[in-house]
DRENKETI-121425 format. One record per residue (C-alpha): residue number from 1; residue in one letter; chain; y, x, z. Coordinates in nm, 3 decimals. Example, Ala and Ser with C-alpha at 12.3 -4.5 7.8 and 13.67 -1.06 7.14 Angstrom:
// DRENKETI-121425
<vexkol><torke>1</torke><vexdren>A</vexdren><kese>A</kese><py>-0.450</py><px>1.230</px><pz>0.780</pz></vexkol>
<vexkol><torke>2</torke><vexdren>S</vexdren><kese>A</kese><py>-0.106</py><px>1.367</px><pz>0.714</pz></vexkol>
END
This chain:
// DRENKETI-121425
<vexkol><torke>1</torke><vexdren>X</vexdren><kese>A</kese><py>1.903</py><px>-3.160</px><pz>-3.472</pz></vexkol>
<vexkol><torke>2</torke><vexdren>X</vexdren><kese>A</kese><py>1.659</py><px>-3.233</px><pz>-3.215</pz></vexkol>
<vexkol><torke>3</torke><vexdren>X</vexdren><kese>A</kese><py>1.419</py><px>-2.947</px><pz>-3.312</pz></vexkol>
<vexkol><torke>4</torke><vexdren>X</vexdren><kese>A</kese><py>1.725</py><px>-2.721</px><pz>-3.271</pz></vexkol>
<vexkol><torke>5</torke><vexdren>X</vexdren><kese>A</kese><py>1.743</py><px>-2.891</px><pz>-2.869</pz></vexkol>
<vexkol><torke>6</torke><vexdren>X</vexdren><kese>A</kese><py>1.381</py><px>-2.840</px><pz>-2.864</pz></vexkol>
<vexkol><torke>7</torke><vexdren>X</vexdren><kese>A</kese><py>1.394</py><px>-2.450</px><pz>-2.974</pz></vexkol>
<vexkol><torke>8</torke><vexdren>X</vexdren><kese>A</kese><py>1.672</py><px>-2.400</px><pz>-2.743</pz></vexkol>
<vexkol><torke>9</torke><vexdren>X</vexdren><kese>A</kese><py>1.503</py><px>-2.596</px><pz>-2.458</pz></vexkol>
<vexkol><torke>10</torke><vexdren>X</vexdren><kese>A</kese><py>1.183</py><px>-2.341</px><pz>-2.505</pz></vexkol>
<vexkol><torke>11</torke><vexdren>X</vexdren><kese>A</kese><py>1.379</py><px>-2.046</px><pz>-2.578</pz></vexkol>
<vexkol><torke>12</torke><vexdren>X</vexdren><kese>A</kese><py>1.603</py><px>-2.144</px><pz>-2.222</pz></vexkol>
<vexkol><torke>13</torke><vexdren>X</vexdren><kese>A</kese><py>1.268</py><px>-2.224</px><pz>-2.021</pz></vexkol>
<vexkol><torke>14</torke><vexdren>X</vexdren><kese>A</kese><py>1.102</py><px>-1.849</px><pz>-2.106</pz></vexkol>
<vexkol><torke>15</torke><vexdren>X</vexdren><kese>A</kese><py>1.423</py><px>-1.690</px><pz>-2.022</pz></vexkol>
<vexkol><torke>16</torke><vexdren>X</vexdren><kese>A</kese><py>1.472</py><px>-1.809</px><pz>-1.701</pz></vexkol>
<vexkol><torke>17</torke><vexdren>X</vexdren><kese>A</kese><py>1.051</py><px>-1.820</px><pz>-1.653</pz></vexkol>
<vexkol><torke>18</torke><vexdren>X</vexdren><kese>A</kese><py>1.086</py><px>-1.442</px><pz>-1.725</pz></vexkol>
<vexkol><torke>19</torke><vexdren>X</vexdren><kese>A</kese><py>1.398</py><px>-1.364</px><pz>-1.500</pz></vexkol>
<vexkol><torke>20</torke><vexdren>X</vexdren><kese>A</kese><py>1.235</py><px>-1.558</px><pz>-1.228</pz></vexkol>
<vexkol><torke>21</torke><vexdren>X</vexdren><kese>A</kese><py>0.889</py><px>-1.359</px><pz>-1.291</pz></vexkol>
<vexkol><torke>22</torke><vexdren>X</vexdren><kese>A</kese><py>1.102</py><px>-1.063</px><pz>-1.262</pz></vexkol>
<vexkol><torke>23</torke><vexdren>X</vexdren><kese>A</kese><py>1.300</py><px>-1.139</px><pz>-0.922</pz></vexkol>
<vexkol><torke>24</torke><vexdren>X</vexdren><kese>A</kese><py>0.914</py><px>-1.276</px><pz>-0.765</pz></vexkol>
<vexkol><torke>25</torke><vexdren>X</vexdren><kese>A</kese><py>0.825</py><px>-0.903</px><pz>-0.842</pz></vexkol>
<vexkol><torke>26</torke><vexdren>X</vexdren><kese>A</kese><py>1.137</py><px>-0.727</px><pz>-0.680</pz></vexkol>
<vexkol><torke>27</torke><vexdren>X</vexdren><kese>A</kese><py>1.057</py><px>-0.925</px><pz>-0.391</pz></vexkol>
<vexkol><torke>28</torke><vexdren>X</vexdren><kese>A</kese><py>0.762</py><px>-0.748</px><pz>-0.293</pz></vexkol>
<vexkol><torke>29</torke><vexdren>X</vexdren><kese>A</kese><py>0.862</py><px>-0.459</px><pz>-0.012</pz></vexkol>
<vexkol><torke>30</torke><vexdren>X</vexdren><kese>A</kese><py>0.718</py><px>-0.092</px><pz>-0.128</pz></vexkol>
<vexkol><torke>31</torke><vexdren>X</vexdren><kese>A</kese><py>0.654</py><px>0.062</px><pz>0.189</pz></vexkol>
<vexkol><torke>32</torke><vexdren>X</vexdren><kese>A</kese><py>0.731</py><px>0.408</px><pz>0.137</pz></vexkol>
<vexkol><torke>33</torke><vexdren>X</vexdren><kese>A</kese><py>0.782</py><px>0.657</px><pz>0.386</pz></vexkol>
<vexkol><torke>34</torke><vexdren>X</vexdren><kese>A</kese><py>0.590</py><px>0.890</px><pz>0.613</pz></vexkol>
<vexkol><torke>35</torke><vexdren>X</vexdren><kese>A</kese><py>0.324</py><px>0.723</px><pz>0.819</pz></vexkol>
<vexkol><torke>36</torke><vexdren>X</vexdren><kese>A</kese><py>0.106</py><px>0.800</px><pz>1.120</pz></vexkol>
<vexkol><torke>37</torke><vexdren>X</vexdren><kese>A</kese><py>-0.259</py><px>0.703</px><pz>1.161</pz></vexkol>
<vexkol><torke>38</torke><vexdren>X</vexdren><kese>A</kese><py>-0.415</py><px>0.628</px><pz>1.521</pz></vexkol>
<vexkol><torke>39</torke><vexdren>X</vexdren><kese>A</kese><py>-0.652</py><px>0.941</px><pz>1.673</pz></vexkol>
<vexkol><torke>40</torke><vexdren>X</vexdren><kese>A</kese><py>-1.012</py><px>0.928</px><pz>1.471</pz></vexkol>
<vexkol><torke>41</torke><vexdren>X</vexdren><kese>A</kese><py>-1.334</py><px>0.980</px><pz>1.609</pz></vexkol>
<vexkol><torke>42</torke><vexdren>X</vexdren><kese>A</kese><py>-1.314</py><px>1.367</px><pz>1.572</pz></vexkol>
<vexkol><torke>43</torke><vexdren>X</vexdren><kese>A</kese><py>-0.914</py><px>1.349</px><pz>1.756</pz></vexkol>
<vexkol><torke>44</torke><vexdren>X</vexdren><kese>A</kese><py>-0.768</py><px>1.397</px><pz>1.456</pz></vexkol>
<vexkol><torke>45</torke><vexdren>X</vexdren><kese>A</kese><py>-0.433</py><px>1.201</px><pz>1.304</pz></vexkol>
<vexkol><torke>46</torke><vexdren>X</vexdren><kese>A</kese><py>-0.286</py><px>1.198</px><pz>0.990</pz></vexkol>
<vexkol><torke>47</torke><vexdren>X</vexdren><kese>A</kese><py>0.035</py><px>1.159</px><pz>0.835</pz></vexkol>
<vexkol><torke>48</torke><vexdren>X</vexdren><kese>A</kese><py>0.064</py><px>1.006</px><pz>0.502</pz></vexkol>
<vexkol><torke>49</torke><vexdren>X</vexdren><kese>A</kese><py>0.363</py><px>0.948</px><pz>0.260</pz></vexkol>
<vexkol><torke>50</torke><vexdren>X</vexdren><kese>A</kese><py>0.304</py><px>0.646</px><pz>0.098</pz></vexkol>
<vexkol><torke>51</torke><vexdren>X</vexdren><kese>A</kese><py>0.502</py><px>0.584</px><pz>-0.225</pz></vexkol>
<vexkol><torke>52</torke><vexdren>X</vexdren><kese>A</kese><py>0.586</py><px>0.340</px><pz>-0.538</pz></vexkol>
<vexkol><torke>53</torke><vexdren>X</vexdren><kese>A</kese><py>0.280</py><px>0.488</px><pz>-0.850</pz></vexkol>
<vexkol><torke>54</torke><vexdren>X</vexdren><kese>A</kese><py>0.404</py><px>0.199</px><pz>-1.105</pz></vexkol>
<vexkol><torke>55</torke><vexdren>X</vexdren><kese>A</kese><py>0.399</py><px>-0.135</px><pz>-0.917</pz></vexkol>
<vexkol><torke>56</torke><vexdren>X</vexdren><kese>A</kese><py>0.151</py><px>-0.033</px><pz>-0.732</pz></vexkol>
<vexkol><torke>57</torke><vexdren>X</vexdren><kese>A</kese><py>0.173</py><px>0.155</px><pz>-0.399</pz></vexkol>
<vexkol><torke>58</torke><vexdren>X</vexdren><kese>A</kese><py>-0.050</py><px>0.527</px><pz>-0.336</pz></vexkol>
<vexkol><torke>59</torke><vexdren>X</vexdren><kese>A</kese><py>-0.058</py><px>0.795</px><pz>-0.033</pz></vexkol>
<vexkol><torke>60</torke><vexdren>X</vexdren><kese>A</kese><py>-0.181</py><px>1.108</px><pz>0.034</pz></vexkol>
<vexkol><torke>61</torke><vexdren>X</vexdren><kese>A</kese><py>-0.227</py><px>1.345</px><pz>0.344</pz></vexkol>
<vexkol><torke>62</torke><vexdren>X</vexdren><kese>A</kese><py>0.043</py><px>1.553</px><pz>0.449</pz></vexkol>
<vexkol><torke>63</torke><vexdren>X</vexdren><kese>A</kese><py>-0.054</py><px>1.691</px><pz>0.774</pz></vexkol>
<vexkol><torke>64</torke><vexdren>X</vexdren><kese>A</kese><py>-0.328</py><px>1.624</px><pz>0.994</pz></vexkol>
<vexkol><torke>65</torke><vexdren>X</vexdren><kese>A</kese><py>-0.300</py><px>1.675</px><pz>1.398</pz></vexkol>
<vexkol><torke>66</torke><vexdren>X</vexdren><kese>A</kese><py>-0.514</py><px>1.739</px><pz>1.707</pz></vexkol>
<vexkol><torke>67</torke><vexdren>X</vexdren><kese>A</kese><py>-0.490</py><px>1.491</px><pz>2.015</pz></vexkol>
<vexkol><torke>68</torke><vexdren>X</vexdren><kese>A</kese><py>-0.177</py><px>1.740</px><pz>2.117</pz></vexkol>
<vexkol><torke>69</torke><vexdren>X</vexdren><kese>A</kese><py>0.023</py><px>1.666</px><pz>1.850</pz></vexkol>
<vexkol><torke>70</torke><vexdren>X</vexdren><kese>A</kese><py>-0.027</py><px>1.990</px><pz>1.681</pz></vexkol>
<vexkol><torke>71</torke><vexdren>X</vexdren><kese>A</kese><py>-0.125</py><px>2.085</px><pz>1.336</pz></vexkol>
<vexkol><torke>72</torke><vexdren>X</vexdren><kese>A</kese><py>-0.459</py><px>2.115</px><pz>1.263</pz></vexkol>
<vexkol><torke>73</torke><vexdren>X</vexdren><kese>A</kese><py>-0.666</py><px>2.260</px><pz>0.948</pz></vexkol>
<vexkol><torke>74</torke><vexdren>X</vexdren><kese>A</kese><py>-0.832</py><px>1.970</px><pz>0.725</pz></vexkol>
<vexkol><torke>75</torke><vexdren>X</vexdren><kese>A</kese><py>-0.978</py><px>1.922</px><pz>0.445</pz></vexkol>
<vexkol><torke>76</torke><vexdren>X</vexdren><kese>A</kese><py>-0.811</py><px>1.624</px><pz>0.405</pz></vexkol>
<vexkol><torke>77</torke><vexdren>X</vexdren><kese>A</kese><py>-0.494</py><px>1.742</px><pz>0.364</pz></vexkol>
<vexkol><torke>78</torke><vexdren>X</vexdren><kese>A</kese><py>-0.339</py><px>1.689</px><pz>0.011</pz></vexkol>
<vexkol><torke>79</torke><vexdren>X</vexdren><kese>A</kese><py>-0.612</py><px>1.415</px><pz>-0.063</pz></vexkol>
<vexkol><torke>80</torke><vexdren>X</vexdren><kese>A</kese><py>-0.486</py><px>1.082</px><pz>-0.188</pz></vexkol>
<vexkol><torke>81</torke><vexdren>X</vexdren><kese>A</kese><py>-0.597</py><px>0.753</px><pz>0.040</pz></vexkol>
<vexkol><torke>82</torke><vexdren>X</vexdren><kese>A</kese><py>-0.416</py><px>0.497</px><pz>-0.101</pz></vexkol>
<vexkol><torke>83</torke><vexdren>X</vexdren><kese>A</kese><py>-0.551</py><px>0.409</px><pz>-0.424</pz></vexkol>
<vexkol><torke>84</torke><vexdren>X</vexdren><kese>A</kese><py>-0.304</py><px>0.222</px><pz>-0.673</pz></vexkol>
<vexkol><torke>85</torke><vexdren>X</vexdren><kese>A</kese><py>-0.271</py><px>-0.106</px><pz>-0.446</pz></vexkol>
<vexkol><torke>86</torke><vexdren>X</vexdren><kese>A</kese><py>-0.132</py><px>-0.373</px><pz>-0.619</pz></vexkol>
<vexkol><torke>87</torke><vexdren>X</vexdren><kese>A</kese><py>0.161</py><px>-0.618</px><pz>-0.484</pz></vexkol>
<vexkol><torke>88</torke><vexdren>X</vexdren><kese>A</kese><py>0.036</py><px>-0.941</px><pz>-0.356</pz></vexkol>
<vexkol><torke>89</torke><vexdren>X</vexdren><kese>A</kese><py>0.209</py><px>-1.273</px><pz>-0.351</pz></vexkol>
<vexkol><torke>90</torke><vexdren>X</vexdren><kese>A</kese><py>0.224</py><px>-1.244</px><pz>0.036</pz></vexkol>
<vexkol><torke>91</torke><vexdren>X</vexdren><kese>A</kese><py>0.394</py><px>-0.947</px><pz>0.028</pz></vexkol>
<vexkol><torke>92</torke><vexdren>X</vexdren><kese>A</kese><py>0.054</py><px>-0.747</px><pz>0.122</pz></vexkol>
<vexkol><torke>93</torke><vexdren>X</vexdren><kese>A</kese><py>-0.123</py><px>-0.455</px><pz>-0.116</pz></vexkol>
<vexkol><torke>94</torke><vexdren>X</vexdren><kese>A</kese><py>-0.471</py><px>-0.491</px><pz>-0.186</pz></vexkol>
<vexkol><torke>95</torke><vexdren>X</vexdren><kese>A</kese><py>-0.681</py><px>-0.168</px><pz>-0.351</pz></vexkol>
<vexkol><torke>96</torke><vexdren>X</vexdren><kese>A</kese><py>-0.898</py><px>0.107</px><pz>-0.222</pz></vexkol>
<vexkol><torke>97</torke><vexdren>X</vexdren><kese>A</kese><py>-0.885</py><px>0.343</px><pz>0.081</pz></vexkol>
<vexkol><torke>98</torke><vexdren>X</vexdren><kese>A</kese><py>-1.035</py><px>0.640</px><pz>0.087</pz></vexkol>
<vexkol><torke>99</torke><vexdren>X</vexdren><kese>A</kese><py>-1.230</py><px>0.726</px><pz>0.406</pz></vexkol>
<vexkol><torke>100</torke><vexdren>X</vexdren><kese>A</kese><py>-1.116</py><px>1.088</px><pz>0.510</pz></vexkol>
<vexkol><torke>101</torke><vexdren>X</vexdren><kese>A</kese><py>-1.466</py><px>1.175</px><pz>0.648</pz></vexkol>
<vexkol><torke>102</torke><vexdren>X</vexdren><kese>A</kese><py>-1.704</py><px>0.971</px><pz>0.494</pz></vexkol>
<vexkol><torke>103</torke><vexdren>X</vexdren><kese>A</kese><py>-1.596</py><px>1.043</px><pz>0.170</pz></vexkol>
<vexkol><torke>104</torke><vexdren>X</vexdren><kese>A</kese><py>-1.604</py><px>0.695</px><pz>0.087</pz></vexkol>
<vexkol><torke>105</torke><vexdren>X</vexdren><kese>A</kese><py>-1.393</py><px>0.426</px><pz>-0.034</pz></vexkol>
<vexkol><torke>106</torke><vexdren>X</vexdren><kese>A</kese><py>-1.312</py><px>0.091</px><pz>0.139</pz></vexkol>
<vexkol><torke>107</torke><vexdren>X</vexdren><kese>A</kese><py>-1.170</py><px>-0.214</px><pz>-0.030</pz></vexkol>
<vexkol><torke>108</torke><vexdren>X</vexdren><kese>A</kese><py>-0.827</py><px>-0.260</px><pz>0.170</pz></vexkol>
<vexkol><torke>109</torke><vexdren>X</vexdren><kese>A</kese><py>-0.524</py><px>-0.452</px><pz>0.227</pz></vexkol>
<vexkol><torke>110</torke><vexdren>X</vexdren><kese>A</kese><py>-0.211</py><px>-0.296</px><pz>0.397</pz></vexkol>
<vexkol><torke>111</torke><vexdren>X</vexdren><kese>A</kese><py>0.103</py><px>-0.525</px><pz>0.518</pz></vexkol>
<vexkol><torke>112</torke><vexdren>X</vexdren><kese>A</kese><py>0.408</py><px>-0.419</px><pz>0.620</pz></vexkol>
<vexkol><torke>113</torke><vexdren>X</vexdren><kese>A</kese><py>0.514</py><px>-0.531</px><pz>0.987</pz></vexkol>
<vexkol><torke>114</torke><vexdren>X</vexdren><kese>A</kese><py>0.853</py><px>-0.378</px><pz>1.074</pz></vexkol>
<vexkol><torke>115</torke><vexdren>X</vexdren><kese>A</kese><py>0.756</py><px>-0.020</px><pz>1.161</pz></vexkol>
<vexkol><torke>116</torke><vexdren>X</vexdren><kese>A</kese><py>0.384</py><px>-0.051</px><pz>1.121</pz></vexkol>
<vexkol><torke>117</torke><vexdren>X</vexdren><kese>A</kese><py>0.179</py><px>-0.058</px><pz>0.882</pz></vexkol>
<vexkol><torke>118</torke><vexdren>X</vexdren><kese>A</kese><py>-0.175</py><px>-0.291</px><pz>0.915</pz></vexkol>
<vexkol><torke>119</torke><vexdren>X</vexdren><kese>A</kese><py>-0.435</py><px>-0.164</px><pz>0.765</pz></vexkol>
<vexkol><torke>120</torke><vexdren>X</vexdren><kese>A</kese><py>-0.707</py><px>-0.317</px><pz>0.730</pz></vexkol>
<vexkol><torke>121</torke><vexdren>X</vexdren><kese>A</kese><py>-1.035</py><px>-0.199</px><pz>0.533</pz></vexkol>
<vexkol><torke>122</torke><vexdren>X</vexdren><kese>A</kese><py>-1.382</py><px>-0.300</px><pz>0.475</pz></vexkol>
<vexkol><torke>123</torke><vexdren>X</vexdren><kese>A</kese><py>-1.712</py><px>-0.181</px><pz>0.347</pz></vexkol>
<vexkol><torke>124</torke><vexdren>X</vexdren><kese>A</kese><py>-2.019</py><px>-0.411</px><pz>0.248</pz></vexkol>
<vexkol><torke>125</torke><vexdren>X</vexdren><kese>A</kese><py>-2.093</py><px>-0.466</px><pz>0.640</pz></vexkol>
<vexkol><torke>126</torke><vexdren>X</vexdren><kese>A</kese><py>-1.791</py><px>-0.427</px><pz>0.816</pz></vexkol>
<vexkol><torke>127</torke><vexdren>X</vexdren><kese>A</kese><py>-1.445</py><px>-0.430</px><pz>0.854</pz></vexkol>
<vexkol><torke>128</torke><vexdren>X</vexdren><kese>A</kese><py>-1.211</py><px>-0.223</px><pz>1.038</pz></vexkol>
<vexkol><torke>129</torke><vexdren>X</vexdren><kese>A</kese><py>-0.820</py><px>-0.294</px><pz>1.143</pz></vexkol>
<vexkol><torke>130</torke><vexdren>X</vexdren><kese>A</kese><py>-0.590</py><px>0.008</px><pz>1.215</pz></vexkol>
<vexkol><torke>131</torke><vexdren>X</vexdren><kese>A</kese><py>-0.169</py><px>0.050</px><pz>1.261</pz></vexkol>
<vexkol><torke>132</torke><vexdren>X</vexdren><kese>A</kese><py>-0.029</py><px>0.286</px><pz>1.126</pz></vexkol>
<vexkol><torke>133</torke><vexdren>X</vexdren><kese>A</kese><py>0.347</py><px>0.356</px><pz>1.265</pz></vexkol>
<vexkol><torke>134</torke><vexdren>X</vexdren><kese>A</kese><py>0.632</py><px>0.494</px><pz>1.051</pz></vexkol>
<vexkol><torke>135</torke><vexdren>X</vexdren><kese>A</kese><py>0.780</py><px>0.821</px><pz>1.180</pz></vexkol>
<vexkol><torke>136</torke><vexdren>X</vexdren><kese>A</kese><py>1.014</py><px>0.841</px><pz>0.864</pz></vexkol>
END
């Protein structure tokens, strides 16, 4: 009798260990949408649609834009920047960023603040911090 209570003590405890694993996941805020980057050192911004690749988040270019706020021609566009970040327990996403002109990419970990997004990347000497601001 009290290996039955003991079976379905364990069999109880993974259950709800697994539920609970399960709700700690669904906790973690995907931000998907359409996002602007600040002007770069040629004048250019970008928009990027971030969205849910598995658990993880990705985002690639959809438009890139002059200091007026027009459209301008980039080789950037269509490229992916976001490279499979993976949830966080802080609610952050840690993975790789791809550096639109150096062809490069940085180890990075984007938060979700309201209608921004930090961003913040590094290489082997430095680190950078950018917002990005939600337009959809």
């Amino acid at each position: 009798m009290r290996k039955v209570v003991f079976i379905l003590g364990c069999v109880t405890a993974l259950a709800s260990a697994s539920t609970a694993l399960a709700q700690a996941e669904g906790t973690v805020e995907v931000p998907r949408g359409l996002w602007e980057t600040p002007l770069d050192a040629q004048g250019i911004k970008y928009h990027v649609r971030t969205r849910r690749c598995g658990r993880a988040l990705c985002g690639r270019v959809e438009r890139a834009k002059n200091r007026r706020g027009f459209d301008t021609p980039s080789n950037a566009v269509g490229d992916k920047v976001l490279w499979e970040m993976q949830p966080q327990p802080d609610g952050s996403f840690t993975g790789e960023l791809r550096d639109s002109h150096a062809n490069r990419l940085l180890n990075s970990r984007v938060a979700l603040q309201g209608n921004i997004l930090a961003v913040n990347a590094c290489d082997s000497n430095t680190c950078t911090h950018s917002t990005w601001k939600r337009l959809r």
